[in-house]
TORSE-845861 format. One record per residue (C-alpha): residue number from 1; residue in three letters; chain; x, y, z. Coordinates in steps of 0.2 Angstrom, whole numbers, plus 5000, padded with zeros to 4 digits. Example, Ala and Ser with C-alpha at 12.3 -4.5 7.8 and 13.67 -1.06 7.14 Angstrom:
BEGIN
     n   res   chain   east   north     up
     1   ala       A   5062    4978   5039
     2   ser       A   5068    4995   5036
REM end
This chain:
BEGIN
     n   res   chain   east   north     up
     1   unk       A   5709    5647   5598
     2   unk       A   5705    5638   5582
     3   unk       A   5685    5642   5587
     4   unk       A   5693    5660   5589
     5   unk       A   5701    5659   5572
     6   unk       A   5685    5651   5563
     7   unk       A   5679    5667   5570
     8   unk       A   5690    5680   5562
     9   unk       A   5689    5670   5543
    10   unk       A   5670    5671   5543
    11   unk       A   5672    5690   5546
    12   unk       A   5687    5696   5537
    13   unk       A   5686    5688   5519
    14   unk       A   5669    5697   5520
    15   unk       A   5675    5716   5518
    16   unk       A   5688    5726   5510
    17   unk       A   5702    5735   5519
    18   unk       A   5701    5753   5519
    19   unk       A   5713    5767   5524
    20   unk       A   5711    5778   5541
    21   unk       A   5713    5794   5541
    22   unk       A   5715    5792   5562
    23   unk       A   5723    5782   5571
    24   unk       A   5710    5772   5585
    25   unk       A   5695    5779   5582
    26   unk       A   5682    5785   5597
    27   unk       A   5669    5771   5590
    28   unk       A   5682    5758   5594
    29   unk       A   5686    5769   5612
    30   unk       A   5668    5769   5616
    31   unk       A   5666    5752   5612
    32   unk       A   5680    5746   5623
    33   unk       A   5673    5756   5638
    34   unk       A   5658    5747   5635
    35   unk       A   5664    5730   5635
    36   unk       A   5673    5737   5652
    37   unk       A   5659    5744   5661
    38   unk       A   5647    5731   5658
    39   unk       A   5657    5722   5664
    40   unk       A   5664    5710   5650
    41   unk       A   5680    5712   5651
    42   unk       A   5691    5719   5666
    43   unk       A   5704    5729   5657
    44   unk       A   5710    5732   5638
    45   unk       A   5726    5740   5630
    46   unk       A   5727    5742   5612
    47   unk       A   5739    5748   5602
    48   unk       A   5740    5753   5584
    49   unk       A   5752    5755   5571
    50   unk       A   5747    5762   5555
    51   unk       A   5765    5766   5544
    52   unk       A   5775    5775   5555
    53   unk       A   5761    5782   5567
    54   unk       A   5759    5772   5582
    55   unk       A   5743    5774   5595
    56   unk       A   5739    5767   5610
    57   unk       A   5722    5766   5620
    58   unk       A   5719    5758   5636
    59   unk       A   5703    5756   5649
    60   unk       A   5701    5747   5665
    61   unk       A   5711    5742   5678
    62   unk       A   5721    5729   5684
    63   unk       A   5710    5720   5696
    64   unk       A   5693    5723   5699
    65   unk       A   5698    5724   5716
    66   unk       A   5711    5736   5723
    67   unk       A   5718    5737   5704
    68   unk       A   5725    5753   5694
    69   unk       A   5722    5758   5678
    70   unk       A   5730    5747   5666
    71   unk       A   5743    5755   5653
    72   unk       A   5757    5749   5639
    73   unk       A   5766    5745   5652
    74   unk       A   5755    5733   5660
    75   unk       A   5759    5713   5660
    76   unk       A   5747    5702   5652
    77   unk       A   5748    5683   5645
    78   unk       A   5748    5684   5628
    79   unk       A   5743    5665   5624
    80   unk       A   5746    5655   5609
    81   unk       A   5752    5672   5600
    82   unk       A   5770    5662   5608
    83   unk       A   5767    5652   5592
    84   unk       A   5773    5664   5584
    85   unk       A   5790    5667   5592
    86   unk       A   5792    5647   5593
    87   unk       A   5793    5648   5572
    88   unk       A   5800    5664   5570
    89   unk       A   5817    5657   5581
    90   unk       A   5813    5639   5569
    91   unk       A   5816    5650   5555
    92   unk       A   5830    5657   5561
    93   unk       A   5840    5639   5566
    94   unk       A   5832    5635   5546
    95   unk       A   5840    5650   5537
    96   unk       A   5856    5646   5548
    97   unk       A   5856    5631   5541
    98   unk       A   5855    5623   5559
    99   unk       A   5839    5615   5555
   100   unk       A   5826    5611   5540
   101   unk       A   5809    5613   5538
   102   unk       A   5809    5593   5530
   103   unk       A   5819    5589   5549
   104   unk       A   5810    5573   5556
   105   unk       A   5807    5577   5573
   106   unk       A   5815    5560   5580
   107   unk       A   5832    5569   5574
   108   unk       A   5831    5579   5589
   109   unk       A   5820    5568   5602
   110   unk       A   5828    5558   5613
   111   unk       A   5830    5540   5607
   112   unk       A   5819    5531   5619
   113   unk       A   5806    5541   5613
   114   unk       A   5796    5533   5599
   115   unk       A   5789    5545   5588
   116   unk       A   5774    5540   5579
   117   unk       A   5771    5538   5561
   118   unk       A   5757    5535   5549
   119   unk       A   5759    5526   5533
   120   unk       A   5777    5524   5531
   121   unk       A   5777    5544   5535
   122   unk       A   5785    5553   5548
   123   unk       A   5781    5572   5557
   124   unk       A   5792    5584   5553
   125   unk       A   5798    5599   5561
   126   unk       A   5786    5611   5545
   127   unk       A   5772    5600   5552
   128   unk       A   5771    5604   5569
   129   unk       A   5773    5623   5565
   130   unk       A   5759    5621   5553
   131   unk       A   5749    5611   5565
   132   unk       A   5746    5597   5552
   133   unk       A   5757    5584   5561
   134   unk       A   5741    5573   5566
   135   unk       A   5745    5577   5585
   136   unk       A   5732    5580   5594
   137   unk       A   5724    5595   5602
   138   unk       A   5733    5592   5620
   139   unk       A   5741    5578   5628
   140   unk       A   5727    5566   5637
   141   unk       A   5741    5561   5652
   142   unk       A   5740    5579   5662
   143   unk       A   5735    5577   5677
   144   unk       A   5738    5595   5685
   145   unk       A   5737    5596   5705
   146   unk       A   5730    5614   5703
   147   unk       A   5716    5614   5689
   148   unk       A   5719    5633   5690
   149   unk       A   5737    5631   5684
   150   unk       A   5735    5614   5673
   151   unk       A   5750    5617   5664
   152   unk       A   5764    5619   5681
   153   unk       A   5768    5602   5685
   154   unk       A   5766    5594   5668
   155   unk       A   5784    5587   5664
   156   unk       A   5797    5582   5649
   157   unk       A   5795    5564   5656
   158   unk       A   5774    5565   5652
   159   unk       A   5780    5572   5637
   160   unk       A   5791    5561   5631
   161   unk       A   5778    5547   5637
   162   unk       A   5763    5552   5627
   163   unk       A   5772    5555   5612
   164   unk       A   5779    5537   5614
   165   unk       A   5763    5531   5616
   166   unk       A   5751    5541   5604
   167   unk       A   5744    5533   5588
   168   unk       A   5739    5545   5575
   169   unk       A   5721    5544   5571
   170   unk       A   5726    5551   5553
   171   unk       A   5737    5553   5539
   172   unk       A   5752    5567   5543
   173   unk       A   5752    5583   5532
   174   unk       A   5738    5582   5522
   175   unk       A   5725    5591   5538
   176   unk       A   5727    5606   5549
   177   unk       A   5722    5602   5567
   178   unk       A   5728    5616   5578
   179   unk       A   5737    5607   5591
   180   unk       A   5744    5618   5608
   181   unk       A   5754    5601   5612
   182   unk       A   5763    5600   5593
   183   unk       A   5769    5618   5595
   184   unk       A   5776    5615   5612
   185   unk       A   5784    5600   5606
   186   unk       A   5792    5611   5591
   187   unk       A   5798    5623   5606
   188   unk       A   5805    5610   5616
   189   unk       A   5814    5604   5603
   190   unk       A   5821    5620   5599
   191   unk       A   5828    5617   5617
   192   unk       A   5837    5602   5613
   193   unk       A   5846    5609   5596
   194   unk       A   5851    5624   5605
   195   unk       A   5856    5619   5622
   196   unk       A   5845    5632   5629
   197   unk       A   5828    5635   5638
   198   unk       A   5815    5641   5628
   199   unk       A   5814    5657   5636
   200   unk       A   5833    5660   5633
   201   unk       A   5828    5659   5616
   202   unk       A   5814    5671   5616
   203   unk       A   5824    5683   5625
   204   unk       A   5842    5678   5615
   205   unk       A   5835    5680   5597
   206   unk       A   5819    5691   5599
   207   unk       A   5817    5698   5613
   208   unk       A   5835    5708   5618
   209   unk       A   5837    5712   5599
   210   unk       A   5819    5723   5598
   211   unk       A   5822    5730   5615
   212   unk       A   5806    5720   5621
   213   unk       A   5813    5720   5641
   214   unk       A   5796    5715   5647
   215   unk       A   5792    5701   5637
   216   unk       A   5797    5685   5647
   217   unk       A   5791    5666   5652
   218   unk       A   5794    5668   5668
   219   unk       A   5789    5686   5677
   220   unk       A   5802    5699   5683
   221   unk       A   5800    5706   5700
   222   unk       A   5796    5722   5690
   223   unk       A   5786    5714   5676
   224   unk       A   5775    5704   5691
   225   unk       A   5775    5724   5698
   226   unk       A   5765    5729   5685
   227   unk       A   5755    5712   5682
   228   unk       A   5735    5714   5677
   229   unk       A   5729    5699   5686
   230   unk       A   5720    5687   5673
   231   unk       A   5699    5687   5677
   232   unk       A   5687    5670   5675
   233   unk       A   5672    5684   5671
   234   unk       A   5672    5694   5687
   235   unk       A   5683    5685   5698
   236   unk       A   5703    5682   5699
   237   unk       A   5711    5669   5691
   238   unk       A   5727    5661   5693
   239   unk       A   5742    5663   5680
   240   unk       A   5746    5650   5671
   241   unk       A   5765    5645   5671
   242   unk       A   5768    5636   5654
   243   unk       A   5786    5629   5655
   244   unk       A   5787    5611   5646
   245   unk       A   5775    5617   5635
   246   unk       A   5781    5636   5633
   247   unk       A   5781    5637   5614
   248   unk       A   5765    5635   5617
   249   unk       A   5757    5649   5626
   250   unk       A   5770    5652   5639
   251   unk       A   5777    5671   5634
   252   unk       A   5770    5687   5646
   253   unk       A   5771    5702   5637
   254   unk       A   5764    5723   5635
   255   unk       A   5756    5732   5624
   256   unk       A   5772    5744   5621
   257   unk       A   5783    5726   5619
   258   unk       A   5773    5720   5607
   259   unk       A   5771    5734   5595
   260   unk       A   5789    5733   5593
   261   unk       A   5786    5715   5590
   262   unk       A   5774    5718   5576
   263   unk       A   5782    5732   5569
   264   unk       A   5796    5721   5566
   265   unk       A   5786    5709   5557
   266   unk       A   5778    5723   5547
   267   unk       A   5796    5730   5542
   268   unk       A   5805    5713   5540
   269   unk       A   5805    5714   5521
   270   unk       A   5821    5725   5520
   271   unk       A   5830    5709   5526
   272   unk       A   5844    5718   5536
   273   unk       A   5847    5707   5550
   274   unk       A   5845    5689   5552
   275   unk       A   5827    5692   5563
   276   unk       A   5821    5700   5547
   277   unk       A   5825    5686   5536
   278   unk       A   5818    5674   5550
   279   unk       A   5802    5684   5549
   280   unk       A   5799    5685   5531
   281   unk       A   5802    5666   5533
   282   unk       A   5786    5663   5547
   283   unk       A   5776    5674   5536
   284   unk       A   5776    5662   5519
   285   unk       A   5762    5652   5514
   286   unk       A   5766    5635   5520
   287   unk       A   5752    5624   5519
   288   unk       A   5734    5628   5511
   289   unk       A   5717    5616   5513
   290   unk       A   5704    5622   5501
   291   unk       A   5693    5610   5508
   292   unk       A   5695    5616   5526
   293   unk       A   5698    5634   5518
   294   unk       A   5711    5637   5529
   295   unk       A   5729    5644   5523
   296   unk       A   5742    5644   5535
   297   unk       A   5762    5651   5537
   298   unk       A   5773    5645   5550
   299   unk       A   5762    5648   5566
   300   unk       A   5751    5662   5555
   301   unk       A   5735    5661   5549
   302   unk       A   5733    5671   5534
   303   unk       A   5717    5678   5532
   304   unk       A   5711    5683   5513
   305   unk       A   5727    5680   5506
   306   unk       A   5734    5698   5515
   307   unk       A   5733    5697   5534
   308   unk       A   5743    5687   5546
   309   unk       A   5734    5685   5562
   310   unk       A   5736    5675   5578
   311   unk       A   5725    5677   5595
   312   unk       A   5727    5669   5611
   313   unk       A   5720    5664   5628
   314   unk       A   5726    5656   5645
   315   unk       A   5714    5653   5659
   316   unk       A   5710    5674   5663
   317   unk       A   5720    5681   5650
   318   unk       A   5715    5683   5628
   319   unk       A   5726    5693   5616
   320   unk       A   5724    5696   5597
   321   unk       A   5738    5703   5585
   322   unk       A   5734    5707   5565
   323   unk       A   5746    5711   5554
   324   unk       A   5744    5719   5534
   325   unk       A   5760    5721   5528
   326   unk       A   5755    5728   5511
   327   unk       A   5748    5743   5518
   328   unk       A   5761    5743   5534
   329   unk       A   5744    5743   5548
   330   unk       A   5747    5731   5562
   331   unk       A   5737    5730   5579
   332   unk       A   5741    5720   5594
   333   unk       A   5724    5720   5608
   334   unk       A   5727    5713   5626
   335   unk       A   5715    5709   5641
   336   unk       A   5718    5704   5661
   337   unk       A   5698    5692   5655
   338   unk       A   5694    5674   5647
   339   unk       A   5682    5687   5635
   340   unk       A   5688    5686   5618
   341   unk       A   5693    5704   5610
   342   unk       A   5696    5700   5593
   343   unk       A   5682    5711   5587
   344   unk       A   5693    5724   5593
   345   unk       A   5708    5719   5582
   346   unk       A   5697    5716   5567
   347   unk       A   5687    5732   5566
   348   unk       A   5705    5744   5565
   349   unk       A   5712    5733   5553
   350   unk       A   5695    5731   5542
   351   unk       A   5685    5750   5547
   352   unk       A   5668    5742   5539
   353   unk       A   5667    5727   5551
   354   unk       A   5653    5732   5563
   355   unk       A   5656    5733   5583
   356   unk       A   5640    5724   5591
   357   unk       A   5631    5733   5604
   358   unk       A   5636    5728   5622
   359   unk       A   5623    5724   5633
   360   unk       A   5625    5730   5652
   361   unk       A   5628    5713   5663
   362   unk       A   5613    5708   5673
   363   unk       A   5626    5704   5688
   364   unk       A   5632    5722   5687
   365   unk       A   5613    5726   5693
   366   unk       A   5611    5712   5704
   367   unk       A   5627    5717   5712
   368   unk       A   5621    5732   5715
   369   unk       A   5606    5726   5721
   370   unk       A   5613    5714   5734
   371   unk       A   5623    5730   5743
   372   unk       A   5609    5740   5743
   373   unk       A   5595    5728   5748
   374   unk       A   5597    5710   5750
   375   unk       A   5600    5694   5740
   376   unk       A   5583    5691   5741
   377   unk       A   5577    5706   5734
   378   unk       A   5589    5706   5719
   379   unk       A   5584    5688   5716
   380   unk       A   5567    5698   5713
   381   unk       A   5573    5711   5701
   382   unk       A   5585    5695   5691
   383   unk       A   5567    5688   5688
   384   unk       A   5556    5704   5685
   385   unk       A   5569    5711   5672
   386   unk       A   5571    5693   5663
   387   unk       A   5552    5693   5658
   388   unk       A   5552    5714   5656
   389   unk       A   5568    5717   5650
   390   unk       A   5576    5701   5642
   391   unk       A   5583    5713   5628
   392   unk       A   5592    5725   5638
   393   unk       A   5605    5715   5648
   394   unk       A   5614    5701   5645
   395   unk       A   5608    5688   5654
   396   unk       A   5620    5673   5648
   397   unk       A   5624    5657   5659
   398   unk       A   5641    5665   5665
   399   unk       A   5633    5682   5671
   400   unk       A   5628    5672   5687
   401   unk       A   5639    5658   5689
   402   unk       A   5654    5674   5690
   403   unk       A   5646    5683   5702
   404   unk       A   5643    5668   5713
   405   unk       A   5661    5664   5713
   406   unk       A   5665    5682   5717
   407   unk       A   5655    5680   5733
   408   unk       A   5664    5663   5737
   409   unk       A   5680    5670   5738
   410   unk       A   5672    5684   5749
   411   unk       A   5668    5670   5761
   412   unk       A   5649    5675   5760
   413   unk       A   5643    5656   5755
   414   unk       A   5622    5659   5757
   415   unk       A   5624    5672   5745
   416   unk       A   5633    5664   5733
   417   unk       A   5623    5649   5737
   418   unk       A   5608    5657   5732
   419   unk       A   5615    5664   5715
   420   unk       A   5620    5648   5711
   421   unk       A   5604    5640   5711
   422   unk       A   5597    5652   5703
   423   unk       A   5608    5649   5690
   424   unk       A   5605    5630   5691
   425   unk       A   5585    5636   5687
   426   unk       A   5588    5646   5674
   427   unk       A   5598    5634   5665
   428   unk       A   5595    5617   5669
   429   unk       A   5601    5609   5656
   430   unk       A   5620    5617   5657
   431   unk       A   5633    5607   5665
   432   unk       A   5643    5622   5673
   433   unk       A   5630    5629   5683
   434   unk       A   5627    5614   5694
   435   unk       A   5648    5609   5695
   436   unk       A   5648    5628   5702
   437   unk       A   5633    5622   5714
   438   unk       A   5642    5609   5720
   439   unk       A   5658    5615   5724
   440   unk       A   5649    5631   5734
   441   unk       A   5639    5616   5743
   442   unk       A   5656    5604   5747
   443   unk       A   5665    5625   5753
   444   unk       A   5649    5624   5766
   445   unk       A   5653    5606   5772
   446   unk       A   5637    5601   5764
   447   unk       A   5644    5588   5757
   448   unk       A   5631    5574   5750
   449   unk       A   5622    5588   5741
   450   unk       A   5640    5594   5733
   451   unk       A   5640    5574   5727
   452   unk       A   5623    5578   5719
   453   unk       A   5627    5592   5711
   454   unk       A   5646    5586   5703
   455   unk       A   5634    5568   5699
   456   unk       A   5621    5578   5688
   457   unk       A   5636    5592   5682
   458   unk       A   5644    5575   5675
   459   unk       A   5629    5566   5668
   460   unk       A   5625    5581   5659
   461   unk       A   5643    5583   5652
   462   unk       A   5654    5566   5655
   463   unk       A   5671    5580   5648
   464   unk       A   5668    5588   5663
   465   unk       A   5684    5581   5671
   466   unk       A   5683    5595   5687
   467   unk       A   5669    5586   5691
   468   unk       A   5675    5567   5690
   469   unk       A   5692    5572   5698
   470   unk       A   5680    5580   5712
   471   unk       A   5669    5565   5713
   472   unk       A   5684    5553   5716
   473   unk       A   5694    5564   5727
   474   unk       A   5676    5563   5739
   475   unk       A   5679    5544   5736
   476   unk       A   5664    5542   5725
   477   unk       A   5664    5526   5714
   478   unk       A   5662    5532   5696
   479   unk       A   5658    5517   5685
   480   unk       A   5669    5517   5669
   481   unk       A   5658    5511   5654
   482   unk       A   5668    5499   5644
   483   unk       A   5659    5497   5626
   484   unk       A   5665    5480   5616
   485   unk       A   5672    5483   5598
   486   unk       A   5659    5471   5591
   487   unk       A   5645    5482   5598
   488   unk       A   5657    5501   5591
   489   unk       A   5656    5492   5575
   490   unk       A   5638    5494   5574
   491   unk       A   5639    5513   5575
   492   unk       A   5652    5513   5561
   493   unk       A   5644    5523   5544
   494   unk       A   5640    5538   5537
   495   unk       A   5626    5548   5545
   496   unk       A   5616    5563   5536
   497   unk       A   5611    5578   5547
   498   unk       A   5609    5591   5533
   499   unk       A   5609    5593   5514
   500   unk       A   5626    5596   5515
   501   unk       A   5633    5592   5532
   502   unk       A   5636    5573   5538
   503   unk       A   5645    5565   5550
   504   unk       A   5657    5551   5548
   505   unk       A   5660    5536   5563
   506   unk       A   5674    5527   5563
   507   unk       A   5683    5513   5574
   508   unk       A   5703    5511   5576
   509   unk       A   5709    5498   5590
   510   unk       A   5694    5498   5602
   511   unk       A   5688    5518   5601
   512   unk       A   5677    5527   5591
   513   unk       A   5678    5544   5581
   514   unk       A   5668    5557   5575
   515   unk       A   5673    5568   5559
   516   unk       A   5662    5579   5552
   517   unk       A   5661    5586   5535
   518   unk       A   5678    5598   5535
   519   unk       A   5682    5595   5552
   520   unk       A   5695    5585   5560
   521   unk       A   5692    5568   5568
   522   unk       A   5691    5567   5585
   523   unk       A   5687    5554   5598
   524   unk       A   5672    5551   5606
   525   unk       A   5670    5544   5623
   526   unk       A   5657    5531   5631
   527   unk       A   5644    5538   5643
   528   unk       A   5632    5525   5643
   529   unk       A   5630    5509   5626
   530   unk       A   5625    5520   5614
   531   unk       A   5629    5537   5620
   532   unk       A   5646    5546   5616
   533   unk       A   5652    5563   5624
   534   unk       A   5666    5574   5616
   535   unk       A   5680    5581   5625
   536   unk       A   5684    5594   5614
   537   unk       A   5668    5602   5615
   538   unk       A   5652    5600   5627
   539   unk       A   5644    5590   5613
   540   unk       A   5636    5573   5613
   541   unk       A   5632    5560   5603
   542   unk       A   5618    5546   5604
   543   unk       A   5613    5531   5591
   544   unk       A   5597    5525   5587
   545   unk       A   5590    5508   5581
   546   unk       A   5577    5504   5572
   547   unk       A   5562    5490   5577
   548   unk       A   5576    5476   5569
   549   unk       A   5589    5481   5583
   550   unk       A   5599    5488   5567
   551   unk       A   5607    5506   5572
   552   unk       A   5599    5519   5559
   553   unk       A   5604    5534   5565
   554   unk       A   5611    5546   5578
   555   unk       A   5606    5563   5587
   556   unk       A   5619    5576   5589
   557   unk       A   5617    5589   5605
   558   unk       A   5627    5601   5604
   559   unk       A   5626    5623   5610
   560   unk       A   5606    5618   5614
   561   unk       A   5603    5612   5596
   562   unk       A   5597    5595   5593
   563   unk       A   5601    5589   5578
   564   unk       A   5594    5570   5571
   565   unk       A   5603    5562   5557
   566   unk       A   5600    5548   5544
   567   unk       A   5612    5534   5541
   568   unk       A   5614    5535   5524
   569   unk       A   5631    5523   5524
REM end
C-alpha cells in the first residue's frame, strides 16, 4: 500500500488538475478493457463524481470461470481504504468528546497489556491514525493455518501479546511508517470505548446513515450473492476475513456504496450532521515530513496539498479512492485482482496523466495454444515470440507462474508442471518461480524434488516463509543461523551506494537494522554471517571485508539491481 502510495506522489505533484467537460471518458474505457482482456486484471468498476454528475463504468466479470459481468452492485474487498472509516468513526468519539486525539492508547487497553514507549513518550490514539506510532508494519507472531486467509484465526490474545512484547525501534511521532497492525489496533480500540464490534460501528455511524447497505465486514447472503471472487493473476483466490484486525482492511463494499461514501466526504463541509463534522475532522493535515515528503490527515494521504487519496489491496482484491474537494471531483475504482488500478483513479482526477500502453499477456497466447495444440507446442511459440516478439507481450515472471496454477487447480499437474519449469528457466534467479515448482512437484507426490524446489525458493529469498512453513511441515531440518552481537557490531556504520543515497546499520539488543536515506528502519534477518534478508521486501543485504578482515562495505540486491556500497562511517 505505501509502495502503491509512493506511486501516486511521484505522479500527481507532477501535473495540474484540469476540468472535464465528460464524465469517464472512452480513453479511460478502452484502457480498462485492455487491462481486462489481456488479461491484467479480471473485472473493474469505476465510478465518478464530478459536482453533482455521477458515472459509473464497469468491464469484466466476476470470475474468469462461470462469472457475470460485474456492475455497481458487485461486492469487492476494498482493503486499507477501511482506514478510513476507522478515523472517520475516531473523529467522531473526538468531536463527542468521547475521546482525544492526545488519548494514550494504554487508556483503553487492557491493563495487562504493556504498551510500549520510547524515550519517556507514549503512542497515542493521533499516532496510530497517522501511522507514526513506531509500530511496525505487521505483527511478527501470525501464524495463520491457511496462508490464503492469513488474517482468520489471528486473535485479541496475539494482539494483546505482541503489543506487550514489542520494543520500538524508534522515536514515536516524529516518522511515518504505514503500519496495517497500528490502524487495526486503533479499530480495536474503538471496540473497547464503544462496547461495540468494529463492524457495528461501521454500519452504526457510517454505513446505515449514507444508506450504504452493502458495505459490511462480514458478507450478507445477498452481498456474498453478488460477490466478484478475488484473482491471484488468473486464478481464484480466497477472501480474506479481517476481524481482530478489521480497521485494517476488513470492510467489503460496491462501487454504488462507495460513491455515496465519497460524496459524503466531498460534501462534508456544510457541517450539518455529526458524520459531516467527523469527516472534515479525517480530512485535516495532521502530521507532515518534509524530509520523507509525505503529508498526512487522519488515515488520508494528501497528495499536492489538494487530494485526499487512499488505495487498498487483500490477497485477490485492490481499490483506489481520490477525492478533490476544491473542485467537488471524487472517484472510487474496484477490482475482483491483486493488479493495482490506480492509474485508473489518477488519470480522471489529473486528465494529463498518461495511460501506459497494455501489452497482451503471453499466457493469454499460450492458453490458447495449449487448447488448440499441445503444451509442447505452445512451449514453442513462448520461446519463438520471446526472441521475435519480446516487445509485443508481456512476458513478466507472473504471466506463467498464474497460468500454471490455473492448471493445478484443474488437476492437469504435467501441464502445469511443465509451465513451471519453464518459468524456473526463464527466471532463475526469482524466488517464486521455484516455490511454485515445488508445491506442483509435493501435489504430484514427488516429493524430494518439491524439497528441492522450496530449498533453492528459500535460499534465494530467506522471507519466503510459504517456503520455510513448507519445509518444516515435510519435516525438514532448517538450520536457524544465530549471528553474535560482537560479530553485528562489525557491520554497524554508514555505507555509501550513491551520491546521494546511503544506507545506515544499526544494532539494538542482539538484531540488526537497515535504514536508508528517508526511509524507515527496518530489521534485517540473518541468512548466512554476513548476509542479511529483508522481510518487508525481497531485498538482501551482504557485507564485505577488506584483506585486514575489517568489514568495508556492503552490496545491496534488490528488483535485479546490484548495488555495491562504500563504508564511509
Amino acid at each position: 500500500m505505501k509502495k502503491l502510495i509512493v506511486i501516486i506522489i511521484v505522479f500527481i505533484v507532477s501535473f495540474q488538475a484540469k476540468s472535464q467537460d465528460i464524465l469517464i471518458p472512452d480513453e479511460v474505457k478502452t484502457y480498462i478493457q485492455s487491462r481486462v482482456n489481456n488479461q491484467v486484471n479480471v473485472g473493474i468498476v469505476v465510478g465518478y463524481i464530478d459536482g453533482q454528475n455521477i458515472d459509473y463504468y464497469s468491464f469484466g466479470n466476476t470470475a474468469i470461470k462461470d462469472g457475470t459481468p460485474v456492475n455497481k452492485n458487485s461486492v469487492f474487498e476494498i482493503g486499507s481504504i477501511s482506514k478510513t472509516f476507522t478515523t472517520t468513526i475516531l473523529a467522531l468519539k473526538v468531536n463527542s468528546g468521547e475521546m482525544s486525539l492526545n488519548d494514550p492508547i494504554s487508556k483503553y487497553l487492557p491493563e495487562t497489556v504493556k504498551v510500549p514507549t520510547k524515550n519517556g513518550k507514549e503512542i497515542t490514539l493521533q499516532h496510530l491514525a497517522t501511522h507514526t506510532s513506531a509500530l511496525p508494519r505487521m505483527p511478527d507472531n501470525m501464524a495463520p493455518k491457511d496462508v490464503n486467509n492469513p488474517f482468520a484465526d489471528y486473535t485479541y490474545k496475539q494482539l494483546y501479546s505482541f503489543i506487550s512484547n514489542y520494543e520500538l525501534t524508534r522515536d514515536i511521532g516524529v516518522f511515518s511508517e504505514y503500519s496495517n497492525l497500528g490502524m487495526g489496533l486503533l479499530g480495536h480500540i474503538l471496540e473497547l470505548q464503544s462496547g461495540q464490534t468494529f463492524e457495528e460501528l461501521v454500519i452504526q455511524h457510517i454505513a446505515n446513515p449514507l444508506q450504504m447497505d452493502d458495505t459490511r465486514i462480514v458478507l450478507t447472503q445477498q452481498m456474498q450473492n453478488r460477490l466478484a471472487k478475488g484473482h491471484a493473476g488468473l486464478s481464484e483466490t480466497n477472501n480474506w476475513d479481517i476481524i481482530t484486525l478489521a480497521g485494517a482492511g476488513g470492510i467489503r463494499s460496491t462501487t454504488s456504496d462507495m460513491v455515496k461514501y465519497i460524496q459524503a466526504n466531498l460534501n462534508c463541509a456544510s457541517g450539518n450532521t455529526p458524520l459531516d463534522k467527523a469527516m472534515q475532522l479525517a480530512h485535516q493535515s495532521t502530521f507532515k515530513s518534509e524530509e520523507q515528503r509525505i503529508e498526512m490527515a487522519l488515515a488520508w494521504h494528501i497528495e499536492n496539498g489538494k487530494f485526499l487519496m487512499h488505495n487498498g489491496a487483500t490477497g485477490g482484491y485492490c481499490a483506489m479512492s481520490a477525492i478533490d474537494k476544491a473542485d467537488k471531483k471524487g472517484v472510487i475504482v474496484l477490482t475482483n485482482s491483486n493488479e493495482n488500478v490506480d492509474a485508473i483513479a489518477i488519470k480522471l482526477m489529473v486528465p494529463t496523466y498518461p495511460l501506459q500502453p497494455v501489452k497482451p499477456s503471453i499466457a493469454k497466447m499460450m492458453a490458447k495454444k495449449i487448447k488448440d495444440s499441445n503444451i509442447d507446442e505452445a512451449i514453442m511459440f513462448y520461446k519463438d515470440a520471446k526472441v521475435s516478439q519480446a516487445n509485443t507481450f508481456n512476458f513478466d515472471i507472473d504471466q506463467l507462474n498464474t497460468l500454471g496454477y490455473q492448471f493445478l487447480e484443474e488437476d492437469q499437474k504435467e501441464i502445469a508442471l511443465a509451465l513451471f519449469k519453464l518459468n524456473v528457466a526463464q527466471f532463475p534467479e526469482a524466488s517464486n518461480p521455484y516455490d511454485s515448482l515445488g508445491e506442483a512437484y509435493l501435489k504430484s507426490g514427488e516429493q524430494t524434488l518439491a524439497i528441492t524446489n522450496y530449498k533453492k525458493s528459500l535460499a534465494l529469498n530467506p522471507a519466503n516463509d510459504n517456503a520455510r512453513d513448507v519445509l518444516k511441515s515435510l519435516d525438514v531440518v532448517l538450520e536457524e543461523v544465530v549471528i553474535s552481537p560482537e560479530i553485528l557490531k562489525t557491520y554497524v556504520g554508514k555505507y555509501q551506494l550513491a551520491p546521494d543515497f546511503f544506507i545506515t546499520i544499526s544494532t539494538n539488543d542482539g538484531r540488526l537494522f537497515l535504514q536508508a536515506t528517508n526511509q524507515s528502519k527496518f530489521e534485517i534477518y540473518p541468512s548466512e554471517v554476513n548476509q542479511f534478508y529483508l522481510k518487508v521486501v525481497e531485498a538482501k543485504v551482504e557485507f564485505k571485508a577488506n584483506k585486514d578482515g575489517q568489514i568495508d562495505g556492503m552490496i545491496l540486491f534488490q528488483n535485479g539491481q546490484v548495488l555495491p556500497g562504500q563504508r564511509v562511517e
